[in-house]
C-alpha positions in Angstrom: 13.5 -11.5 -13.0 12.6 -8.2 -12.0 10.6 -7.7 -8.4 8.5 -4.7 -7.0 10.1 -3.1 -3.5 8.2 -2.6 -0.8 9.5 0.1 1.6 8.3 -0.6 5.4 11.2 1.1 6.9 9.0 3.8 8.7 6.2 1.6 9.8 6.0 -0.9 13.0 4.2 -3.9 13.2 1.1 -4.9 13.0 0.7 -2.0 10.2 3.9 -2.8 8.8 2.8 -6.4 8.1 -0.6 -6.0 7.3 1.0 -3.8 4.4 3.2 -6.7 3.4 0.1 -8.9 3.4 -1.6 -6.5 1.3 1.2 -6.0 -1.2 1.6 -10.0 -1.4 -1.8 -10.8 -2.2 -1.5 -9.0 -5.8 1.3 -11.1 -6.7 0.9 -13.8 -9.6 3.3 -17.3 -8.9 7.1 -16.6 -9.4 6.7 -12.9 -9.2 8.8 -11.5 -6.6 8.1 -8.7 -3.7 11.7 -7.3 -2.0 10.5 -6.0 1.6 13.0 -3.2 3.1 12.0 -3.5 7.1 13.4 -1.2 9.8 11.1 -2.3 12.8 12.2 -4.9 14.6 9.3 -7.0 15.3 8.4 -6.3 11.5 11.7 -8.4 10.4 10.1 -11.3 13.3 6.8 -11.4 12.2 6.5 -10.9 8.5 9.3 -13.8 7.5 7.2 -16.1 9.6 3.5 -15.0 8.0 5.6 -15.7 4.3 7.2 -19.0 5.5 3.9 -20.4 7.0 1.8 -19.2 4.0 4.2 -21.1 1.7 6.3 -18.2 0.0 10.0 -18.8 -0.8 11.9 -16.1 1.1 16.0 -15.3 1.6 17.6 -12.3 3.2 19.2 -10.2 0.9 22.1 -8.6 2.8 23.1 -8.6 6.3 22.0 -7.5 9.1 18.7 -8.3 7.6 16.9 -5.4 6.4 15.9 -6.3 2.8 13.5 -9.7 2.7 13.3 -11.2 -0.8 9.6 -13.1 -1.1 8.6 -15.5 -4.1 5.3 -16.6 -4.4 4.8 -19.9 -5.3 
């Protein structure tokens, strides 16, 4: 399945996940976002805004940096 990228490497939070939230909205189910974070608090906040708003999520390397969303 093919996903869209998202590229939040030069923002900080909150921008950087109010972005995210924005990007996420326009997805249909089973279409998949990849988030590249940089910040931080950005790589705190936005897995647990996915995880409580019920999207599948999994890091995609290590150390985290690339967050793989699915929306359900």
């Amino acid at each position: 399945m093919e996903s869209q990228t998202l590229d939040l490497r030069e923002h900080v939070c909150p921008m950087a996940l109010l972005l995210a939230k924005r990007a996420a909205a326009f997805l249909q189910p089973d279409e998949q976002l990849v988030i590249l974070l940089g910040d931080q608090g950005a790589k705190e906040d936005i897995p647990k805004y996915f995880k409580r708003e019920g999207f599948s999520m999994r890091w995609l390397d290590t150390p985290a940096s690339r967050l793989l969303i699915t929306k359900k």
